[in-house]
C-alpha positions in Angstrom: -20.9 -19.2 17.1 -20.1 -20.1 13.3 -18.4 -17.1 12.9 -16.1 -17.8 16.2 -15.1 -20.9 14.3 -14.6 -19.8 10.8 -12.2 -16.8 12.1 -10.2 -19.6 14.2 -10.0 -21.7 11.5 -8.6 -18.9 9.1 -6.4 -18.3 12.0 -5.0 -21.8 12.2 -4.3 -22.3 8.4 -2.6 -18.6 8.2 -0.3 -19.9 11.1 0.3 -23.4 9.8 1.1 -21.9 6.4 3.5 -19.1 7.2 4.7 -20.2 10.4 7.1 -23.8 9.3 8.8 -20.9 6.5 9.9 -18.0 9.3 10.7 -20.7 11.4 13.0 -22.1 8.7 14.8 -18.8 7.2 16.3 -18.0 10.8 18.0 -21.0 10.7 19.2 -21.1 7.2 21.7 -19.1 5.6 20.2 -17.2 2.4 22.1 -16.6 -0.6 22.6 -12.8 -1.0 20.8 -12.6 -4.5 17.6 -13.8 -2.3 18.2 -11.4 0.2 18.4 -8.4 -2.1 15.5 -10.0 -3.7 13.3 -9.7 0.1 14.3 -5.7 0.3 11.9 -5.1 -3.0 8.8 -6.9 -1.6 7.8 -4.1 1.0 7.5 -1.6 -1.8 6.2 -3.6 -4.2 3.2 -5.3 -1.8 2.7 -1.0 -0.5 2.4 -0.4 -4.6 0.2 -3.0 -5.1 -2.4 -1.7 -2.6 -2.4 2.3 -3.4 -2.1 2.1 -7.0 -5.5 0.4 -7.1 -6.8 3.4 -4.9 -4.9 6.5 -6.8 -5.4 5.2 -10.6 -8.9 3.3 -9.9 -10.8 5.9 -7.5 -14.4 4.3 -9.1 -14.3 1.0 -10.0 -16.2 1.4 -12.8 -15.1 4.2 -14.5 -12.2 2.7 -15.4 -8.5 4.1 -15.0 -8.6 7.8 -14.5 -5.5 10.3 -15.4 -7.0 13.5 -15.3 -6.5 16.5 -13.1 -9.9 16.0 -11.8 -9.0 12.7 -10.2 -7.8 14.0 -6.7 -6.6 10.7 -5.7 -4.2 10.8 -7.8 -3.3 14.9 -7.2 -2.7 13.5 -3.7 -0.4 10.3 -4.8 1.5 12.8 -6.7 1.9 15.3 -4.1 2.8 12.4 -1.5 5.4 11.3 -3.8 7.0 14.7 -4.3 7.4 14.6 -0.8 8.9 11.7 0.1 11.4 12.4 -3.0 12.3 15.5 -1.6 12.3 15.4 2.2 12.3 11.3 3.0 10.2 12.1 6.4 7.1 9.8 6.2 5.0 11.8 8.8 5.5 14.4 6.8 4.5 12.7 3.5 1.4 11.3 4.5 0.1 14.7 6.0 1.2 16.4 3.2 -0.1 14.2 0.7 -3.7 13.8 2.6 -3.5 17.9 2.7 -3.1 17.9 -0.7 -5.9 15.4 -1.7 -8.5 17.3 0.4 -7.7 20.1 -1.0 -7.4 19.1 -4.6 -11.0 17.4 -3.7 -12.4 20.9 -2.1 -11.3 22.5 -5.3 -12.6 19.6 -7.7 -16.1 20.3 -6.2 -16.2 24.0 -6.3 -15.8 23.4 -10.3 
């Protein structure tokens, strides 16, 4: 029963929080800087969470650059992707493709 209440409390302070602001930017007119501003967040909050994943694959290893980190094979292949053909379904099963397989090859040597 604690739990019940401790998730619809969360749920109540999320809401009260964010809730009074999208309420208040429909009904006000942003300046243009702020709204060229907004169209950088959604990349930057998606970079945020895979770099973490990609650089970091063990948290305690530390940051890891080499070829044998296949996290980061499949970032890079998942990157070339998008660069090249801007189709997202294909990106992300490209870029999985390529980090199983860079993992399958990383464990044969």
């Amino acid at each position: 029963m604690n739990e019940v209440v401790m998730i619809g409390g969360m749920m109540l302070v999320t809401f009260g929080m964010r809730y009074p602001t999208l309420a208040l930017v429909g009904k006000l007119n942003l300046p243009p800087q702020v709204l060229r501003a907004l169209k950088f967040v959604p990349p930057a909050v998606l970079a945020a969470i895979i770099a973490p994943a990609v650089f970091l694959p063990q948290e305690d290893a530390g940051l890891q650059l080499a070829l044998s980190n296949a996290h980061l094979l499949g970032g890079l292949a998942a990157v070339l992707m998008m660069r090249y053909t801007k189709n997202l379904l294909l990106t992300i099963v490209f870029g999985m493709a390529a980090f199983w397989l860079a993992q399958w090859l990383i464990s044969l040597a």
